[in-house]
C-alpha positions, 0 to 999 in steps of 0.5 A: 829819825826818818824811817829811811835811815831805820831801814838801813840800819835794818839792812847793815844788820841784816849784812852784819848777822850773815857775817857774823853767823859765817864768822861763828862757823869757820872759828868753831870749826878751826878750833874743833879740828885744832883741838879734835873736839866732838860735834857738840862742842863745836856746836857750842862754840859756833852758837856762843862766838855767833851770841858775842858777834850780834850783841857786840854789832848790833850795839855798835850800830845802836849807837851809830844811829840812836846814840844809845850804847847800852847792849842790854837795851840795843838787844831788848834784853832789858833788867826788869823785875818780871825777867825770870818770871816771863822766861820761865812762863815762856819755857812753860809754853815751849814745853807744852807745844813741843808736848802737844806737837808730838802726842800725834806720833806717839799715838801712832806708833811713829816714834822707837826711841833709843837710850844711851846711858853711858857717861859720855852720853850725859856729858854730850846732854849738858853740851848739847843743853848750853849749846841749845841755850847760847843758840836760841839767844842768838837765834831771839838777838837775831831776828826779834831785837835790834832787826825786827825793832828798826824794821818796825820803825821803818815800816810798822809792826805789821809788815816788820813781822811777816819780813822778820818771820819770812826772813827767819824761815827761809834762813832756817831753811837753809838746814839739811833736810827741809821742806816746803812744809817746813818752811811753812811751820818755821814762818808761823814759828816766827810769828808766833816768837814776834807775837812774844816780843811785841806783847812784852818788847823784850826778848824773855818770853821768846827765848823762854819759848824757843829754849824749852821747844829745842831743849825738849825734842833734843834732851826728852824725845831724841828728835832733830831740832831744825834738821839737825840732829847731832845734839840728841845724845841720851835719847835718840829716836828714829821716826817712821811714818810719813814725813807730813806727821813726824817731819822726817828728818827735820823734826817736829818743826817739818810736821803738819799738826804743828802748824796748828800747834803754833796757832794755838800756842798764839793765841796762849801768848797772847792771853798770858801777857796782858800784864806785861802788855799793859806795863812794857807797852804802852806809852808813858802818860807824860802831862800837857799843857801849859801853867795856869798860874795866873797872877792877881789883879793889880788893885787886890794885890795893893788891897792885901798890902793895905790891910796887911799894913794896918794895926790890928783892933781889938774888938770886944764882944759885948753880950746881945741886946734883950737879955738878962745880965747874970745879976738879974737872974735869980739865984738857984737857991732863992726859993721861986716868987709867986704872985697874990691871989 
């Protein structure tokens, strides 16, 4: 395919994911007024509606321009051996950033949180935790898998990240509550999960990553996740300080020293995937050139006929010239000869 038709598949996905995340809201919202649910389970239902709309266009798109149907391979969600194994890694780095980004406030006092033991605190977490799974998934769909791998073909891994994390956090951005620092740790955020994506062209490590970040500064510390701060149940924080060390309103993602955190967690991806690098990247080695099968020349061939026709000849073997037979050998037990004196 011409790199100009990868760019409007590109496009027509990108129109389709506004769509789709417009479609998401007002059905949950519908339904959550319909059935007077709580915040949490609207939010479940926007990010699971939103999940089905981009796997299901996305796909669709796939086979309109690649002939390939699968949603599993239009969505870089490939069924591999090393599946669990790279989300679980991801998780691990997600939870260690989220850590790291918050022993700043914690060491200046910036955090008073708040426990709420009561059942329906711990039912809100479960919600608040499926919701958090279904939406970083479709967050990873969104912007590193059918998009971010048209764009690539249409104007090189390069630039398709700097697009793909710019777009990422400007939408983003569109949350209550963000700053111009915040957008600035969203675009090292998003490279940070393209970084994930290109070393293992799947989307486990990433939404490994994302999950565990969202699930901690939501379920751990109390704290909004991307200016939203409605998931946060059992614990809920207030932060005080300037907004440059807790990110305010909008969480860790609007705080300074995370922008450092994202660059070093770069670097830890990076080191950690060399394994699948090497397995899920690299180009297949498919053997070239032509067969060397050449036949023999015309008169050998008429040669091995010939002696392949012939009789066979028995030869025998006779003993070598110069050497006694064994009749003239003297026995063993004949006593030895000696000559006259």
């Amino acid at each position: 395919m011409r790199r100009s038709l990868h760019l409007a598949l590109f496009v027509t996905g990108l129109l389709w994911l506004l769509a789709a995340n417009g479609v998401a809201v007002r059905a949950a919202e519908g339904i959550a007024v319909r059935f007077v649910l709580t915040t949490g389970a609207m939010n479940l239902l926007s990010n699971l509606f939103l999940l089905f709309l981009l796997l299901l266009g996305f796909t669709a798109l796939n086979w309109i321009g690649m002939r390939q149907g699968s949603v599993r391979l239009a969505n870089a969600l490939p069924r591999r051996a090393t599946a669990m194994e790279e989300w679980t890694r991801g998780a691990v780095i997600g939870w260690a950033a989220l850590l790291v980004a918050v022993v700043p406030m914690a060491i200046a006092g910036a955090l008073d949180p708040q426990f709420l033991w009561r059942g329906s605190a711990w039912a809100g977490t479960l919600i608040a935790v499926a919701s958090l799974a279904f939406g970083t998934l479709a967050n990873e769909v969104a912007f590193r898998g059918f998009l971010f791998r048209r764009l690539i073909d249409a104007i090189g891994p390069t630039a398709a990240t700097l697009v793909l994390a710019g777009l990422y956090a400007l939408l983003v951005s569109l949350q209550p509550n963000a700053t111009g620092l915040s957008f600035l740790v969203l675009l090292l955020g998003g490279v940070l999960f393209s970084l994930a994506y290109l070393r293992t062209h799947a989307l486990w490590l990433g939404w490994g990553m994302h999950f565990a970040w969202a699930a901690a500064t939501v379920v751990v510390f109390g704290l909004p996740v991307g200016g939203v701060a409605s998931y946060s149940t059992i614990v809920q924080t207030d932060t005080k300080g300037p907004a440059w060390l807790t990110g305010g309103a909008y969480g860790p993602e609007g705080a300074l020293f995370t922008a450092v955190v994202f660059c070093a967690a770069m670097a830890v991806v990076y080191r950690v995937t060399r394994d699948y690098a090497w397995s899920y990247t690299h180009p297949v080695i498919v053997p070239g050139g032509y067969p060397m099968d050449v036949p023999p020349p015309a008169a050998h061939a008429e040669m091995e006929q010939a002696a392949a026709a012939k009789a066979p000849v028995l030869v025998q073997i006779a003993p070598a010239p110069g050497n006694d037979s064994a009749a003239e050998r003297p026995s063993q037990s004949e006593p030895p000869r000696h000559g006259s004196l």
